[in-house]
C-alpha positions as CSV (number, residue, x, y, z in Angstrom):
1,X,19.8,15.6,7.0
2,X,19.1,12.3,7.8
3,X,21.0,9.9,11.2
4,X,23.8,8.7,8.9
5,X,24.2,5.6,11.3
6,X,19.8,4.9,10.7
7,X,20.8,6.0,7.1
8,X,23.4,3.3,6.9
9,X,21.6,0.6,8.6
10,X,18.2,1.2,6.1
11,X,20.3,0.2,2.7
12,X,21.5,-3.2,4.9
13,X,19.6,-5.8,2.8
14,X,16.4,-6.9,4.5
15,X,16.6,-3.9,6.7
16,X,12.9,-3.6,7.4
17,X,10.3,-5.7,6.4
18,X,7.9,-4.5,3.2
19,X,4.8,-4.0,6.1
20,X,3.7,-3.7,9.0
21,X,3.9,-0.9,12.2
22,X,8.2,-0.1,13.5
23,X,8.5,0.3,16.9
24,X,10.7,2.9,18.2
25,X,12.0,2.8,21.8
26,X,13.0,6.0,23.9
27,X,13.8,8.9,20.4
28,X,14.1,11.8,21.6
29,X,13.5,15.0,19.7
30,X,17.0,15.4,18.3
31,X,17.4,12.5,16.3
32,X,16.3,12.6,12.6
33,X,14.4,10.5,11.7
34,X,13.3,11.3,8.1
35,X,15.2,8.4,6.6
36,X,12.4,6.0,8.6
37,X,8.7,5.7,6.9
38,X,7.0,7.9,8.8
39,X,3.3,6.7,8.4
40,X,4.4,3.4,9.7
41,X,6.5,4.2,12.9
42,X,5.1,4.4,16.3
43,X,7.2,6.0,18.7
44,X,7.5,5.2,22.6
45,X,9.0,8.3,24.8
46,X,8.1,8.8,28.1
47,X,9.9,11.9,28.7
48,X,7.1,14.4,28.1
49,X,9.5,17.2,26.5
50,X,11.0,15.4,24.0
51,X,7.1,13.5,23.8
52,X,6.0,16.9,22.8
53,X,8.5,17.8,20.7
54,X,8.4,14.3,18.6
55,X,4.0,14.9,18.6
56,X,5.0,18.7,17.2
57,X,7.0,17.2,14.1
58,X,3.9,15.2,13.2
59,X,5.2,12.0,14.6
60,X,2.2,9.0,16.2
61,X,3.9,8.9,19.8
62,X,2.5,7.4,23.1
63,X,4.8,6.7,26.4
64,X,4.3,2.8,26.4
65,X,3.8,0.1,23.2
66,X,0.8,-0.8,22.4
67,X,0.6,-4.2,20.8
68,X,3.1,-6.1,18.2
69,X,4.9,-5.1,15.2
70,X,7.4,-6.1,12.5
71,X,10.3,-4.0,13.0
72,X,11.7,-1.9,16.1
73,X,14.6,0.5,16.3
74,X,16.0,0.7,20.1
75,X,17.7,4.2,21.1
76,X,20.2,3.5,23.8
77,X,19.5,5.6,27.0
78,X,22.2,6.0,29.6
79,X,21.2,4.0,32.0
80,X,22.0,0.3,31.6
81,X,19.2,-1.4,33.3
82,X,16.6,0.5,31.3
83,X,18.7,0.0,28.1
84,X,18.4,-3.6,28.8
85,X,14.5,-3.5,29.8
86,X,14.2,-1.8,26.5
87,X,15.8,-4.4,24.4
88,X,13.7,-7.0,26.5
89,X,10.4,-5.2,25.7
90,X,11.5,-4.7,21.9
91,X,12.0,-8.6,22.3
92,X,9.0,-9.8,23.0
93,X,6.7,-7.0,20.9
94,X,8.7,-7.7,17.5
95,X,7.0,-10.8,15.7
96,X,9.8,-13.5,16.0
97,X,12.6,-13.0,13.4
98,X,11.7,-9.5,12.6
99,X,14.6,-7.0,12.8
100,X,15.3,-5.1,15.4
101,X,18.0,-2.2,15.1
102,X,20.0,-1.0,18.5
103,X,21.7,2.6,18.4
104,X,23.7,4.1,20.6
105,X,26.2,6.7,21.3
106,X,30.1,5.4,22.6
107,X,29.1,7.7,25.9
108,X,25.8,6.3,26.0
109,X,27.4,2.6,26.9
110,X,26.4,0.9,23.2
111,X,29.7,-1.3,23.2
112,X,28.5,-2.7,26.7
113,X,25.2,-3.5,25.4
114,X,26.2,-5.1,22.3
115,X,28.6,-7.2,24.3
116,X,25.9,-8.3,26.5
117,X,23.8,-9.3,23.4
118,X,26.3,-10.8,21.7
119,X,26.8,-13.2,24.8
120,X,23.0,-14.3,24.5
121,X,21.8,-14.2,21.2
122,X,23.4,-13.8,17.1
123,X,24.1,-10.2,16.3
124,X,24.9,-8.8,12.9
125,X,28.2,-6.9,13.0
126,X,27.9,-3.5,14.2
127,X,27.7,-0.4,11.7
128,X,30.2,2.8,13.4
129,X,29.3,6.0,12.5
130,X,29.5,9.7,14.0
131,X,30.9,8.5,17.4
132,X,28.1,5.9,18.2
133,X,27.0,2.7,16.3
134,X,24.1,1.0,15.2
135,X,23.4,-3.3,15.1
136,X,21.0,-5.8,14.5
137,X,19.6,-9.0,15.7
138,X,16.2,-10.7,15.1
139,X,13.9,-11.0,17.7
140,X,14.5,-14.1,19.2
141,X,10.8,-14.5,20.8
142,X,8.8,-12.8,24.3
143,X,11.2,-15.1,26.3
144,X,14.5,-15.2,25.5
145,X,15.1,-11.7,27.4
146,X,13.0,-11.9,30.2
147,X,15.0,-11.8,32.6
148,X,15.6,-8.4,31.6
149,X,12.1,-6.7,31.5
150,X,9.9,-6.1,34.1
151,X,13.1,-5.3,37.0
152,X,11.7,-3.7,39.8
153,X,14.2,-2.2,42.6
154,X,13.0,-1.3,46.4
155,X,14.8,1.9,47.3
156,X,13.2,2.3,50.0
157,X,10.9,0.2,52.9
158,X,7.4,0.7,51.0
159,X,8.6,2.1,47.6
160,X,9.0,0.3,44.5
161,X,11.3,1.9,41.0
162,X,11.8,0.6,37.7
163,X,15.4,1.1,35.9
164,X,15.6,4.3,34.2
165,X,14.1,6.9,36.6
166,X,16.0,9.1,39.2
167,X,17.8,7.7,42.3
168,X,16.1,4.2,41.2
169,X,17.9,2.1,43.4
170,X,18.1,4.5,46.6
171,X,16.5,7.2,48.0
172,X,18.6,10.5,47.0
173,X,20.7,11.8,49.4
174,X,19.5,15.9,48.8
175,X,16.0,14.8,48.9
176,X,16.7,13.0,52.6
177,X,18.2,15.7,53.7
178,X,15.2,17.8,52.4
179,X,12.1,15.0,53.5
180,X,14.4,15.6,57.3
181,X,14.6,19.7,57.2
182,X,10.7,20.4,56.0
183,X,8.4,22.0,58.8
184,X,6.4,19.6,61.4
185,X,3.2,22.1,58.9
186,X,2.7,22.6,55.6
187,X,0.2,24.4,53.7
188,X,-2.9,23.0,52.4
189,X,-1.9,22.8,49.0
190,X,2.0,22.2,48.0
191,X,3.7,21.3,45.0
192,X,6.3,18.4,44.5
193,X,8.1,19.7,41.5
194,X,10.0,17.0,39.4
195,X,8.6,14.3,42.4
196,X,10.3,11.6,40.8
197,X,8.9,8.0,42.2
198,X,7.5,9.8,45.0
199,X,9.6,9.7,47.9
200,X,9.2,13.8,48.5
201,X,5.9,13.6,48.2
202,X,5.2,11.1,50.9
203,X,7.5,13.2,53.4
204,X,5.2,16.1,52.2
205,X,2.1,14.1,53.2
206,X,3.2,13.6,56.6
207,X,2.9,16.9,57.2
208,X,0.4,18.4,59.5
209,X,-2.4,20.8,57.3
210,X,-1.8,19.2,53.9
211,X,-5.2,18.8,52.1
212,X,-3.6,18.0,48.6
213,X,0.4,17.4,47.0
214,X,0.2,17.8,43.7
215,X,3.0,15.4,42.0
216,X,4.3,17.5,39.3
217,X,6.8,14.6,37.1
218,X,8.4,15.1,33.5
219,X,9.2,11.2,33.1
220,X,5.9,9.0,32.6
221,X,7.9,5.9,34.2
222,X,8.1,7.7,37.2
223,X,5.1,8.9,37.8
224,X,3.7,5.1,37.5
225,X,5.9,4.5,40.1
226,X,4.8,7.1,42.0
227,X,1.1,6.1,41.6
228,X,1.6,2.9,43.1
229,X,3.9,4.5,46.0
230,X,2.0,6.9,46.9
231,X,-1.7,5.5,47.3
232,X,-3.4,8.8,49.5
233,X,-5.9,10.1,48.4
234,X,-4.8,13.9,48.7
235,X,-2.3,13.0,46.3
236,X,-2.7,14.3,42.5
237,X,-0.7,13.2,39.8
238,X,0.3,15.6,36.7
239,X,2.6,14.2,33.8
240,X,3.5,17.7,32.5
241,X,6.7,19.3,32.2
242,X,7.6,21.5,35.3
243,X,9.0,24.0,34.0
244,X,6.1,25.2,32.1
245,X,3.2,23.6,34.3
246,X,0.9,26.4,35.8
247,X,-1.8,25.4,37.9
248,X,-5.5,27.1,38.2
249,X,-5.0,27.5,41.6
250,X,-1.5,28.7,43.0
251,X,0.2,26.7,45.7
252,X,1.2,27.9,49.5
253,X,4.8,25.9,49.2
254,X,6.7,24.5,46.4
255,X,8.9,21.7,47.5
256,X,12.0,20.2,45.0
257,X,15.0,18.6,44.3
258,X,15.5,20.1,40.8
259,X,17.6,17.9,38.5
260,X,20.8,19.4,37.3
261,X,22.1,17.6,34.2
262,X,21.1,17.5,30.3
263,X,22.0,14.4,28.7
264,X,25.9,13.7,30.9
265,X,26.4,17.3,31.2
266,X,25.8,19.5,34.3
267,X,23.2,22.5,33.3
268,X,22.6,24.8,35.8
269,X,20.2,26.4,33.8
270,X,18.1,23.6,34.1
271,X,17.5,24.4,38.1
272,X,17.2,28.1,37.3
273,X,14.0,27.1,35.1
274,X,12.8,25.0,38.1
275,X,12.6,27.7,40.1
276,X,11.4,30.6,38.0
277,X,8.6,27.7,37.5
278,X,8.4,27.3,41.6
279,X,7.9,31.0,42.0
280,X,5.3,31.3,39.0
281,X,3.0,28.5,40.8
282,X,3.3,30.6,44.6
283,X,0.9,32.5,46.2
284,X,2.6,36.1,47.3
285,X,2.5,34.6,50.5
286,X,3.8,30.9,49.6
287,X,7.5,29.4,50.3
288,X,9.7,27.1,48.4
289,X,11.9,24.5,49.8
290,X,14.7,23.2,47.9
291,X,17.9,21.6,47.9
292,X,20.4,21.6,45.6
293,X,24.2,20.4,45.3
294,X,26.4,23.3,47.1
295,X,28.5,24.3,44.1
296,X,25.4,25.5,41.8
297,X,25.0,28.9,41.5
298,X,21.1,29.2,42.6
299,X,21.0,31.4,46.2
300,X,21.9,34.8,43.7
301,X,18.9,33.6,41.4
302,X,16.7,33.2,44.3
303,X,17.5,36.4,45.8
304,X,16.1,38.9,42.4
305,X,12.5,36.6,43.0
306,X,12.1,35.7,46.1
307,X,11.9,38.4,49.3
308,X,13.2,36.2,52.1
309,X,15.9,33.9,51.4
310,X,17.4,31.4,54.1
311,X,19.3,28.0,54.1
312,X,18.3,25.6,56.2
313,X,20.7,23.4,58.3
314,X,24.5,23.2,57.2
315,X,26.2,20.2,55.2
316,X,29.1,20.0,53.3
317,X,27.7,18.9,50.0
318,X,24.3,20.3,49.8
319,X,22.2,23.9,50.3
320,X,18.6,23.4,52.3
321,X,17.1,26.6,51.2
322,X,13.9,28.5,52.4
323,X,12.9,30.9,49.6
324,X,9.5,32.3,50.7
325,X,7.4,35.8,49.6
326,X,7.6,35.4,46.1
327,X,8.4,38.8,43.9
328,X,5.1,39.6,41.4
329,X,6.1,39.3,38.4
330,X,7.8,42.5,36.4
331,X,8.5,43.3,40.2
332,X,12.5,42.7,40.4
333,X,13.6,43.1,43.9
334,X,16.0,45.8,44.8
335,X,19.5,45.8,45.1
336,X,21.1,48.2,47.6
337,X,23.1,48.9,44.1
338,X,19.9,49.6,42.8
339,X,18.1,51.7,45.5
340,X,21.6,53.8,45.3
341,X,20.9,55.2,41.9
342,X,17.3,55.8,42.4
């Protein structure tokens, strides 16, 4: 079944013009998008799962525009900087006066963004379906929004962000706290896994003994940021999802500040797949170094994969752990319940 809000929007007379390429702004691979002509939409996602999902279904897909076109269809993300820097870059890509269509879930912030339109420019009224809505306005020319694209934030001395990533506008408290409590010596090869903009990483390079850090980041934005952050050269850069990234050669310490939210809702389940991934990328003899929020369940999870489990330091709102001698795999580790009823 079709979006019913796109659905609605598409029999709105002059909906989309008769030609030319739609630009699509941050889908992800849940919305349906059947009710849009397919051979003519390009479709901008930077998140590489959903990227891969949308390039799975058949869908063109790239993680930044490329060129003009007649038509764009903007998918609100959380964050309201991005949202806006979105708009902006929908703005000045759409020929002037073509349409382009905003949609949005009510948790999402759409009402905040159509008020903030409606303060600048004409906007059609609003179409409300299934707990969201969808509105138009045509694009006014590459100017009339600029002071919306291109923000750049400074989160830290020597780092630069755009809106939309992780921790954009500061550095992260856990990953402080984890940068602070990482060994004056590293191994020669170590993993940054979901590195972000590339604050770990450089905490990771000052390091005695580290030949390379790998940058191991989900969100393409990021990783640009982190390119420019992060300029030495034992630095590599992968745009890959972590949780499935396995590199030819395994690393001697994993380090991480896994995230721990789907969409607005916590998901634990998303750090447990961060470090099943940290253990598969370990040498035998290799240790991890993560920190996490206290209340998620992760020290039992670590315990059945890792041999040697430890936290690091003591603070109220977040575990520093030291998981080293990962398990081979289809080697659990033994419970004292376990060795009991051997």
């Amino acid at each position: 079944m079709a979006d019913p809000r796109i659905s609605l929007a598409l029999a709105a007379p002059g909906a989309l013009p008769p030609a030319g390429r739609i630009l699509l702004l941050r889908p992800r691979a849940e919305h349906d998008l059947g009710a849009l002509p397919r051979a003519r939409l390009h479709l901008v996602q930077g998140f590489r799962p959903d990227f891969e999902a949308l390039a799975a279904q058949g869908y063109a897909v790239s993680p930044g525009p490329e060129g003009t076109y007649a038509a764009a269809f903007v998918f609100v993300p959380r964050a309201r900087a991005e949202a806006e820097a979105l708009l902006a870059e929908a703005a000045a890509r759409v020929a002037p006066g073509g349409p382009i269509w905003v949609d949005g879930a009510k948790t999402d912030g759409i009402d905040g963004i159509l008020k903030s339109l409606r303060a600048r420019l004409p906007v059609d009224e609003p179409i409300s379906k299934a707990h969201g809505k969808i509105f138009r306005f045509s694009a006014p020319g590459p100017d009339a929004l600029a002071d919306w694209r291109g923000r750049r934030f400074t989160p830290a001395p020597g780092f630069s962000t755009v809106p939309g990533v992780f921790s954009a506008e500061a550095v992260d408290r856990g990953s402080v706290l984890l940068g602070a409590a990482l060994p004056a010596r590293l191994p020669a090869r170590v993993a940054d896994l979901g590195a972000g903009w590339g604050w770990l990483a450089a905490q990771i390079l000052a390091r005695e003994g580290v030949e390379e850090c790998h940058l191991i980041e989900a969100e393409h934005a990021a990783l640009a940021c982190a390119r420019e952050n992060i300029t030495d050269p034992r630095a590599r850069f992968h745009w890959v999802d972590a949780r499935s990234y396995r590199p030819d050669v395994r690393f001697g310490a994993v380090v991480m500040n896994p995230p721990f939210h789907t969409a607005r809702s916590a998901d634990p389940a998303l750090g447990v797949a961060f470090i099943a991934a940290a253990q598969a990328m370990l040498s035998l003899s290799g240790t991890l170094y993560m920190v996490a929020n206290r209340h998620l369940p992760y020290v039992a999870h670590l315990k059945t994969l890792f041999r040697d489990v430890d936290e690091l330091g003591d603070d109220p709102g977040y575990r520093l752990i030291r998981a080293a001698r990962p398990m081979a795999a289809g080697k659990p580790r033994l419970t004292p319940q376990s060795r009991a009823g051997r």
